[in-house]
C-alpha positions in Angstrom: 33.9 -1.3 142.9 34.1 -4.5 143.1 34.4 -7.9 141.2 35.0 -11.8 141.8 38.0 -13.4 142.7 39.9 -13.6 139.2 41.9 -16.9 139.9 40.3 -18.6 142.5 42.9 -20.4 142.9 45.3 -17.8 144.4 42.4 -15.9 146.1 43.1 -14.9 149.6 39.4 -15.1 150.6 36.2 -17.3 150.5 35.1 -17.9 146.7 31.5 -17.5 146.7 28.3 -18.8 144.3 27.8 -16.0 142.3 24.4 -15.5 143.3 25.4 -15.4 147.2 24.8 -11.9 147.9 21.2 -13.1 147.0 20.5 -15.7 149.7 18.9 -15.7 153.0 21.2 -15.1 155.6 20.5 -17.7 158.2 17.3 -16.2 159.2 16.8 -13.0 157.2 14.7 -14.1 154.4 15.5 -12.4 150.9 18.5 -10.4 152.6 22.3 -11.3 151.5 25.1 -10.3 153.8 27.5 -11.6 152.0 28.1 -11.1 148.2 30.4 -13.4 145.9 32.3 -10.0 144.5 34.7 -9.8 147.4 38.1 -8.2 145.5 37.6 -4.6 145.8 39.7 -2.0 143.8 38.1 0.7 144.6 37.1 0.9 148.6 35.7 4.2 149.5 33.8 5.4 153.0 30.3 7.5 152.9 31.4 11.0 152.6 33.8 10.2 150.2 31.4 8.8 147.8 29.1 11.5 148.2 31.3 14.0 147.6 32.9 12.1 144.2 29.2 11.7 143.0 27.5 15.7 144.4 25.2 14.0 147.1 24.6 15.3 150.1 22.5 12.5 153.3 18.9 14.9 153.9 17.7 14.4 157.4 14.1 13.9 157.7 13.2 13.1 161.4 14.9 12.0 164.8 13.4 10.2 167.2 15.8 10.1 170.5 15.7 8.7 174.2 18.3 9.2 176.1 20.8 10.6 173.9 20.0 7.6 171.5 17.4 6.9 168.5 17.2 6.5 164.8 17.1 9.3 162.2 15.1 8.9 158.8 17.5 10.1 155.5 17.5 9.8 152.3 21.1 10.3 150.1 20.4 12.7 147.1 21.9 14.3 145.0 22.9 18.1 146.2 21.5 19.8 143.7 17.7 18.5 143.5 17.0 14.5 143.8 14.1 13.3 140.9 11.7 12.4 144.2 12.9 9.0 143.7 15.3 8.3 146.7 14.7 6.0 149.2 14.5 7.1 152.9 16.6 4.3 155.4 16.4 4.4 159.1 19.8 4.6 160.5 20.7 4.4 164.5 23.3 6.5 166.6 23.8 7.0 170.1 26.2 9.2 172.3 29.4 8.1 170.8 28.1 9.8 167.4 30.4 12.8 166.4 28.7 15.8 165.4 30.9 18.3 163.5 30.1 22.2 163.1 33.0 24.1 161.5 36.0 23.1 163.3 34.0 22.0 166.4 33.8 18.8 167.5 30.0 18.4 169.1 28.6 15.8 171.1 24.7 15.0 170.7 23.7 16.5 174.0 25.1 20.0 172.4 22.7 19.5 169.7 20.1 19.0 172.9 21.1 22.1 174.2 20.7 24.4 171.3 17.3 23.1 170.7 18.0 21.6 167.4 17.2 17.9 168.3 14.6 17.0 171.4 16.0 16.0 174.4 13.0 12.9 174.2 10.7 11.9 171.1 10.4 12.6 167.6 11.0 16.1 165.6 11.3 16.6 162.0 14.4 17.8 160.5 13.6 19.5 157.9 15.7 17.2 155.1 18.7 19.2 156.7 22.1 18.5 154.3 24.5 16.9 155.7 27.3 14.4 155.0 27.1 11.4 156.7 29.9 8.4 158.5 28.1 5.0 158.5 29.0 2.2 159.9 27.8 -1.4 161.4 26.9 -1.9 165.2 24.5 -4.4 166.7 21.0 -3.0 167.0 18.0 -3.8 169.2 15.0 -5.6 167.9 17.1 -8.3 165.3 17.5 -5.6 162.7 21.4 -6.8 161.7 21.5 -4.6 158.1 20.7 -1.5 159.6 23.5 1.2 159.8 24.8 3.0 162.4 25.8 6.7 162.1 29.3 7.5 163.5 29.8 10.9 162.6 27.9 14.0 161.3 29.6 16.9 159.2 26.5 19.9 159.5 28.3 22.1 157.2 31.3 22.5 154.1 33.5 23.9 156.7 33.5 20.9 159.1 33.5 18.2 155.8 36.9 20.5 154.2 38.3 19.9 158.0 38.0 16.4 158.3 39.2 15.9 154.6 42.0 17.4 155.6 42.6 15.4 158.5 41.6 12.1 157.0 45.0 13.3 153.8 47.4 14.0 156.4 46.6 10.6 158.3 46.9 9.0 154.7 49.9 10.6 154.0 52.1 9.2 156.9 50.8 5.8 156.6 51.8 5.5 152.9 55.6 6.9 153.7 55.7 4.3 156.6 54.5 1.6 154.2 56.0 2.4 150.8 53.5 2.7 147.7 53.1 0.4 145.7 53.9 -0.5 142.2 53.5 -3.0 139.3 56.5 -4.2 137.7 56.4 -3.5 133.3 60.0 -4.5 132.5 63.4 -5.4 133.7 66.6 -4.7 131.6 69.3 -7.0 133.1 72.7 -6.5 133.6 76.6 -7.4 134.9 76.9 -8.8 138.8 73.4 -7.5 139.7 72.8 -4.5 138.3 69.3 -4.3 136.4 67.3 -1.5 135.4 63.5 -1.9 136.8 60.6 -0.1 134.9 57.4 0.1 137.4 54.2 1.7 137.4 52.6 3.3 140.8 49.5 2.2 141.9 46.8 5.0 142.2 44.6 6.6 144.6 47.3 7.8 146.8 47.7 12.1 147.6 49.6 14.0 144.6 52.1 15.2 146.9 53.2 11.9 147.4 53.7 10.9 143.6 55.3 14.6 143.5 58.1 12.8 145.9 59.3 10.8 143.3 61.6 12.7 141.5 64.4 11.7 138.4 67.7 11.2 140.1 67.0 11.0 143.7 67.9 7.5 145.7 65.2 5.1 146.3 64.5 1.6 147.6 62.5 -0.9 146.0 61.1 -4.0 148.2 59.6 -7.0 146.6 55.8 -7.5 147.7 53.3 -10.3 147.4 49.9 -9.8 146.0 48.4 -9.0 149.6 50.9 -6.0 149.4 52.7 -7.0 152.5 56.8 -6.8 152.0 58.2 -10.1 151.9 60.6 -9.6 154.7 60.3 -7.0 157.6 62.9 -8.9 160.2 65.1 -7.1 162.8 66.1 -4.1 160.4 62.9 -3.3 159.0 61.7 -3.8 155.0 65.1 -1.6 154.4 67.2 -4.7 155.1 66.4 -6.1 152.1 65.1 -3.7 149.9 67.0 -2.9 146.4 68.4 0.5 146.9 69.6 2.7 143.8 68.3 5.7 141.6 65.5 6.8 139.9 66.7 7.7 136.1 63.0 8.7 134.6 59.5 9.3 136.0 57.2 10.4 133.2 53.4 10.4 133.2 51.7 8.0 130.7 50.2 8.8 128.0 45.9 8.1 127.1 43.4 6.9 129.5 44.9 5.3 132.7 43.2 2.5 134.0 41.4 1.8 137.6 44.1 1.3 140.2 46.8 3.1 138.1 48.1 6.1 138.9 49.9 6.5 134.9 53.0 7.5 137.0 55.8 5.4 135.3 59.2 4.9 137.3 62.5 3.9 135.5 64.7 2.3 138.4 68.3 1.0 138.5 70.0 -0.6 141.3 73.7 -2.2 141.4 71.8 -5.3 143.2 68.7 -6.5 142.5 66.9 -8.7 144.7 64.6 -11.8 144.4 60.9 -11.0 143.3 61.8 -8.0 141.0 60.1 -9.6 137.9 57.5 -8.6 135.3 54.0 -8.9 136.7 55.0 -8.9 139.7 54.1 -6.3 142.4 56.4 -3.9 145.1 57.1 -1.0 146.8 59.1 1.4 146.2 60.1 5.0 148.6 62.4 7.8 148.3 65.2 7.5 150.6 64.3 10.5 152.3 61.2 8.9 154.0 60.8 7.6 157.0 63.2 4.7 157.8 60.4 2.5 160.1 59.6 -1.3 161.0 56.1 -2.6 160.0 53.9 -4.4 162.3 54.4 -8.3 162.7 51.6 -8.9 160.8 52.1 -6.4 157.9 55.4 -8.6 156.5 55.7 -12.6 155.6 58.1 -15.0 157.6 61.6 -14.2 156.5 62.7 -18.1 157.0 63.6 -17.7 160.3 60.7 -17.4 161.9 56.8 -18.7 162.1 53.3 -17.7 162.1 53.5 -18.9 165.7 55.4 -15.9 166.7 52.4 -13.7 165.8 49.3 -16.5 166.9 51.0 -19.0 169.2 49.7 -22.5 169.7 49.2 -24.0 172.7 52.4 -25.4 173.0 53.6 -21.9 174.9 52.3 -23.1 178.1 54.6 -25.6 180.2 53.9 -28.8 180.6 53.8 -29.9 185.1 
């Protein structure tokens, strides 16, 4: 889901004409590559759209030389399409995963077994599957045509990978802190403030389920990009806001896109610059992971430049 940039101002990428994604890219006549609505709050990949909306990629025919082709599919929905969905012609190759259960195939496996032709073309059947796509440089000019990176053949394989993909999600977010919108801040003596925040959404429950009343936490101001606004020698930590959590209490009524409805009350005996209304950080229990973040995943902290992550040319002596 996506919209246009809503200050463009401020926007950290290209401001488009609205009618962008409608223009001829260089050569492509009536195909748009690049659309103006380029601030995404919801981002999803292929089989997780499929699976939020019941669909289900049928597989109509490969065509295959030398453990490459194309495969005709149509995406419909898993219980019986209205005859109304549109077949695409999509590429893979031998890097292509193939998933069965909680094997991990190859496509000269599926050669083997006799379910796809070693050479030439052999209908499919409108087989269900779910289907990874991606982007890859194809033969014969065609640049919008998508490239299959993995196929899940059955529930078993899809429930697998799902699982996979949450644990993955999982470690990244306690590395990185979630993030969290600023409501209100009650100020006090020498420091001490009381921060009220809400939690983004989309993460795993078992993550929210971390935040618990009482328990220690740190809080790190963010900028609008999400990246902390200092990382340095000690990590985000160094700076962060540490102190405890005295309520976390579920909203009430409908909770808007991007919110989780998860409402944190925070107070720390030292509140640090960037903890304001509006504005946006992160926030951990003090049990996770203590980590640095890449270079490039935190601003300059004043002592340092965007030369130390892309140096000029100015590295190389002078003879």
């Amino acid at each position: 889901r996506a919209f246009l940039p809503p200050d463009p101002t401020i926007s950290s990428v290209p401001v488009l004409p609205v009618n962008n994604k409608e223009k001829d890219a260089n050569h492509r006549r009536g195909v748009g590559v690049a659309p103006a609505e380029n601030h995404v709050l919801l981002l999803e990949d292929e089989p997780s759209y499929c699976q939020r909306e019941a669909m289900v990629w049928k597989l109509k025919e490969v065509e295959i030389k030398n453990h490459e082709g194309t495969i005709i599919a149509s995406r419909e929905p898993k219980q019986g399409g209205d005859g109304k969905a549109v077949e695409e012609t999509l590429t893979f190759d031998a890097a292509t995963r193939v998933w069965r259960g909680r094997e991990y195939l190859r496509i000269e496996h599926l050669i083997d077994e006799g379910a796809w032709p070693a050479e030439g073309k052999r209908s499919l059947g409108s087989q269900a599957v779910q289907l990874g796509i991606t982007w890859k440089p194809t033969s014969g000019g065609v640049f919008t045509r998508f490239h299959i990176s993995d196929i899940w053949l059955d529930d078993a394989a899809m429930q697998n990978a799902t699982l996979h993909q949450t644990e993955t999600h999982k470690a990244f977010m306690r590395s990185r802190w979630l993030p969290a919108w600023i409501d209100a801040v009650e100020y006090g003596k020498f420091g001490r403030a009381t921060v009220t925040a809400t939690l983004f959404g989309g993460m795993d429950p078992s993550l929210y389920a971390d935040f618990k009343k009482g328990i220690t936490a740190l809080m790190n101001p963010v900028e609008n990009t999400l990246k902390h606004t200092e990382g340095g020698s000690a990590g985000p930590t160094q700076m962060a806001a540490r102190g405890k959590l005295l309520d976390v209490t579920q909203l009430p009524g409908e909770i808007p896109l991007g919110s989780s409805g998860i409402q944190i009350r925070f107070e720390t005996d030292l509140i640090t610059e960037g903890m304001r209304p509006t504005r946006i950080v992160r926030v951990r229990p003090a049990d996770w992971p203590d980590v640095h973040v890449p270079r490039e995943e935190h601003l300059s902290d004043g002592a340092s430049s965007i030369e130390e992550r892309f140096p000029t040319p100015a590295i190389f002596p002078k003879y």
